[in-house]
C-alpha positions as CSV (number, residue, x, y, z in Angstrom):
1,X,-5.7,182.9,-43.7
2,X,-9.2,184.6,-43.3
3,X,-10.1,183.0,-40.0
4,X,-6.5,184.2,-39.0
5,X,-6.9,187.9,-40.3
6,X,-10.4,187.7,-38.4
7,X,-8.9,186.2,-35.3
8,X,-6.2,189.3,-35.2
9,X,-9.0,192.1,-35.8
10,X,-11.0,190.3,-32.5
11,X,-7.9,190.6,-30.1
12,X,-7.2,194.1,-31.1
13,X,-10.9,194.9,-30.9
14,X,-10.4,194.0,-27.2
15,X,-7.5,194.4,-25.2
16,X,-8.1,194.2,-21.9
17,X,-9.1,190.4,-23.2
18,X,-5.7,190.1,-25.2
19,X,-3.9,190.8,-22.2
20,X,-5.4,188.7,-19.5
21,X,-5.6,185.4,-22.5
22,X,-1.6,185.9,-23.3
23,X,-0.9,186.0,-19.2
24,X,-2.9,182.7,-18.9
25,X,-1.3,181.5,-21.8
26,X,2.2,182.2,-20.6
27,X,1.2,180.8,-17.0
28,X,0.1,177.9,-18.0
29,X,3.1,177.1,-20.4
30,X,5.3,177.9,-17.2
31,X,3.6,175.8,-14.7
32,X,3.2,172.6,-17.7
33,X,6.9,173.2,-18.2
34,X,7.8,173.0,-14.6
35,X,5.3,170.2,-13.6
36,X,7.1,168.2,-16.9
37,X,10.3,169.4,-15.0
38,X,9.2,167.5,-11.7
39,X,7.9,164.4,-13.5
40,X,11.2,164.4,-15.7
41,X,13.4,164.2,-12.8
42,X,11.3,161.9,-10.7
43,X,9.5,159.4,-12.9
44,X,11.3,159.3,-15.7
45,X,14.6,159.9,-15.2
46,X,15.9,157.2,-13.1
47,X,17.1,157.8,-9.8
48,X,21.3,158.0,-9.3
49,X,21.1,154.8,-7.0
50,X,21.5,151.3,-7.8
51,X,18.3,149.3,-8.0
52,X,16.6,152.1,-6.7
53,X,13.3,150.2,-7.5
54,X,14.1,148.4,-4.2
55,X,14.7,151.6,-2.0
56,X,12.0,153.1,0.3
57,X,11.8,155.7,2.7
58,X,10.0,156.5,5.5
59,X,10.4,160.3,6.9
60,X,9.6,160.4,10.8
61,X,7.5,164.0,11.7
62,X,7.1,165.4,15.3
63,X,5.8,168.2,16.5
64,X,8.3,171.4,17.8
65,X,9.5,171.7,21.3
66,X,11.9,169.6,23.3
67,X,12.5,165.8,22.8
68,X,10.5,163.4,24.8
69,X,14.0,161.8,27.3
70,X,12.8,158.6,26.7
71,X,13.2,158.9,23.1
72,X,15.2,156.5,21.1
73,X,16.0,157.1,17.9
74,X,16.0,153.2,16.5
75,X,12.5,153.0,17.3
76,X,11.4,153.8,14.2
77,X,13.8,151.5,12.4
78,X,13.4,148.8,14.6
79,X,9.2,148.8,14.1
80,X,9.8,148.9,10.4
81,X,12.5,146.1,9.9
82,X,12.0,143.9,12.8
83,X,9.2,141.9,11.0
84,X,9.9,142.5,7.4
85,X,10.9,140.2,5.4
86,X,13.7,140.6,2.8
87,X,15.1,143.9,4.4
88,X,18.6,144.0,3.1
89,X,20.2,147.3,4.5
90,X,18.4,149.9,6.8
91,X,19.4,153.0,7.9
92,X,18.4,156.3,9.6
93,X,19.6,159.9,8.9
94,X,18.8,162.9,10.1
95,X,19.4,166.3,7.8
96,X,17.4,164.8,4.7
97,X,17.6,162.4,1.9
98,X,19.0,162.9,-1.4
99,X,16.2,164.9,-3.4
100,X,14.2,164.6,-0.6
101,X,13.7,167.3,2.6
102,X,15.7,169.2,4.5
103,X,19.5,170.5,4.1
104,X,21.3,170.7,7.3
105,X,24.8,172.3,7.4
106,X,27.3,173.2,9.8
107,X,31.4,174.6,10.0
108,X,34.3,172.4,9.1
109,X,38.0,173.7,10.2
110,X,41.1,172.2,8.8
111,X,44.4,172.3,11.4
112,X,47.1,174.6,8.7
113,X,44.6,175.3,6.2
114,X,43.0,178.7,5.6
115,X,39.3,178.7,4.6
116,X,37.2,181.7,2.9
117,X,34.2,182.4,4.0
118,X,31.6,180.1,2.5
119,X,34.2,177.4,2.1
120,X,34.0,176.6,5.7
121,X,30.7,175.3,5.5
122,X,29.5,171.5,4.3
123,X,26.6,169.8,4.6
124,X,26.2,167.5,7.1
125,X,24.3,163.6,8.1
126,X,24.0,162.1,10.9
127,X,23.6,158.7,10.2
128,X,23.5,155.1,11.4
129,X,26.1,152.3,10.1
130,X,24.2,151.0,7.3
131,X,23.2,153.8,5.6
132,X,25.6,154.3,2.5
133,X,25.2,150.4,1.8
134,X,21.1,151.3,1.9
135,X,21.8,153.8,-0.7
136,X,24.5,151.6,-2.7
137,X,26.9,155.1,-2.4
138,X,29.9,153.2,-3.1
139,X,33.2,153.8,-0.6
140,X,36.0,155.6,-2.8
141,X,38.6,155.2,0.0
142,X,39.2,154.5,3.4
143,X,36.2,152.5,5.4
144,X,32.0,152.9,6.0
145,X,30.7,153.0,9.6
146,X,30.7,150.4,11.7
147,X,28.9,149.2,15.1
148,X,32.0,150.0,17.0
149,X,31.7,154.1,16.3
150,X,30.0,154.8,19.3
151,X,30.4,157.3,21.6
152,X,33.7,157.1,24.2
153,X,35.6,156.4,21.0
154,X,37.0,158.1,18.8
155,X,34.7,160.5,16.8
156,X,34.9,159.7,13.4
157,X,33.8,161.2,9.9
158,X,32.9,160.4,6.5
159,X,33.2,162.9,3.4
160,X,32.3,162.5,-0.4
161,X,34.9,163.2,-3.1
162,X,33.7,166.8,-3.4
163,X,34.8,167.6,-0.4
164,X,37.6,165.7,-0.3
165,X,38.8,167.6,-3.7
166,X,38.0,170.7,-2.4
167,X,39.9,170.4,1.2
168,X,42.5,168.3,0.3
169,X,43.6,168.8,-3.1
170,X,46.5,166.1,-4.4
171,X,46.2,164.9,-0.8
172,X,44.7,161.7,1.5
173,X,42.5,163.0,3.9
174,X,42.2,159.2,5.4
175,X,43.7,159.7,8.9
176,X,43.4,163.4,8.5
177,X,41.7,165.0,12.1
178,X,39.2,167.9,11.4
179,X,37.1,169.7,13.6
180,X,33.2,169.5,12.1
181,X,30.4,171.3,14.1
182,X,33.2,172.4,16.6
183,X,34.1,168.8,17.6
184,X,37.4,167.0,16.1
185,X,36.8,164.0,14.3
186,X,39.1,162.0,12.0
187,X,38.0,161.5,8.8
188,X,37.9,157.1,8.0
189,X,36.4,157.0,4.6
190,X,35.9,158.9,1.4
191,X,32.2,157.9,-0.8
192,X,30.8,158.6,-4.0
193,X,29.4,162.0,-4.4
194,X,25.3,162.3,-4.9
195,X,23.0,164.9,-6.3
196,X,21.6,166.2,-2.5
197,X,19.3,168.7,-4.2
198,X,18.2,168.2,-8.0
199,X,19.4,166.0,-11.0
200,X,20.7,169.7,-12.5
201,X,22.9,170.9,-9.6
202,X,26.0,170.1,-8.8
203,X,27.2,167.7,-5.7
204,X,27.8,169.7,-2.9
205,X,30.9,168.8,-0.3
206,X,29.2,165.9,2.0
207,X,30.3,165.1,5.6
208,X,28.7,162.2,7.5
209,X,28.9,161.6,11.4
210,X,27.8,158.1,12.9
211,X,24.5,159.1,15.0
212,X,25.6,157.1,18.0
213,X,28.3,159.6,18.4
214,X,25.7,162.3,18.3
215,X,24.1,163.6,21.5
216,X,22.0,166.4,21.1
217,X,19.4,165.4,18.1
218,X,17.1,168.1,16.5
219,X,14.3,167.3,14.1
220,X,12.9,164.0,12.6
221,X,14.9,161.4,11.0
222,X,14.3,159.5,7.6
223,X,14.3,155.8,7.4
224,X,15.7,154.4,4.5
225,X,15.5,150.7,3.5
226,X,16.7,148.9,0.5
227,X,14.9,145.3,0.0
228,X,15.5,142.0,-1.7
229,X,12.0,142.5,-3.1
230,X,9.3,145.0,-3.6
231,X,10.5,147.9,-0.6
232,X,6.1,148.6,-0.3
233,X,5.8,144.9,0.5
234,X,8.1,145.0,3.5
235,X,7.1,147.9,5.1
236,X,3.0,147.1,4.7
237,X,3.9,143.7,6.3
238,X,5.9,145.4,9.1
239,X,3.5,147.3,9.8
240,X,1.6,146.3,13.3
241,X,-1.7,147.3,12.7
């Protein structure tokens, strides 16, 4: 009790000292409690995807400016798989992976439905066929991609049971035509809803367009693989060098 009555009289004594320990103190409380907050939701929580201890992704960065023509946007999937061994599902996707980078959105109109202002929005994926199996996002209703959506036939599109709730309340939006990103599509399937941001915040509304319908790309593309065995493996034996 003396050594605390002493320990009082020093920080009164001085101040300007008090002050700046108690901001350090508070700082580094905040930034322990936020790294713990990282590591919680990464490490030790485990990841909302079946066997995700044989998922890996690989994000594809280039630099700003238009697209090289000759570009093709299997490349990278096809340099990572062709040679791997044990490569189950792979997929690409452009506007980010769950918990991962990037957010892309756009505007989704419904033929006799009004929508507010804010409503009319949902994220959007461009994605190639496999990538909901890569994931292990099961199908709810209705039907994944497939090689045939390609483009000259008809545009297609894929929500998650938020947005299915939300848009069609008490209805079955399989069959249902909508126009997303100011092109009609018809919506074939319905999948399980997944945490796009953080573990704390609630799904958002999903829609997912088949990248071979997709013309005009913008930004890099993620590469997602799920394995028989160790994901790491694969990829370090695909690679060339």
């Amino acid at each position: 009790m003396t050594d605390l009555r002493d320990a009082v009289r020093a920080l009164r004594a001085a101040p300007s000292f008090t002050i700046v320990a108690l901001v350090v103190l508070t700082l580094g409380i905040g930034a322990t409690t936020a790294i713990f907050s990282v590591v919680d939701a990464v490490a030790l929580r485990a990841l909302p995807f079946d066997e995700h201890d044989r998922l890996v992704a690989v994000g594809e960065r280039r630099p700003p400016g238009p697209r090289d023509t000759n570009y093709d946007p299997h490349a990278l999937m096809s340099i990572a798989t062709s040679q791997a061994p044990g490569v189950i599902h792979a997929s690409l996707i452009y506007g980010g992976l769950p918990l991962g980078r990037g957010n892309w959105s756009t505007d989704i109109k419904i033929p006799g439905k009004e929508l507010t202002k804010g409503d009319d929005i949902i994220n959007a994926r461009i994605v190639t066929p496999d990538y909901h199996r890569a994931l292990g996002i099961p199908l709810r209703s209705g039907r994944l991609f497939e090689a045939s959506d390609r483009g000259g036939v008809e545009p297609v599109l894929i929500i998650n049971e938020s947005a299915a709730r939300k848009y069609f309340p008490g209805e079955d939006p399989i069959g249902r035509s909508v126009t997303f990103s100011n092109e009609d599509r018809t919506i074939v399937g319905i999948v399980g809803d997944v945490h796009q941001a953080s573990l704390e915040t609630d799904p958002r509304t999903e829609g997912y367009v088949p990248l071979a319908q997709v013309q005009n790309l913008r930004g890099g593309s993620d590469l997602v693989i799920r394995a028989s065995a160790d994901p790491t493996t694969c990829c370090r034996r695909s690679n060339p060098s």
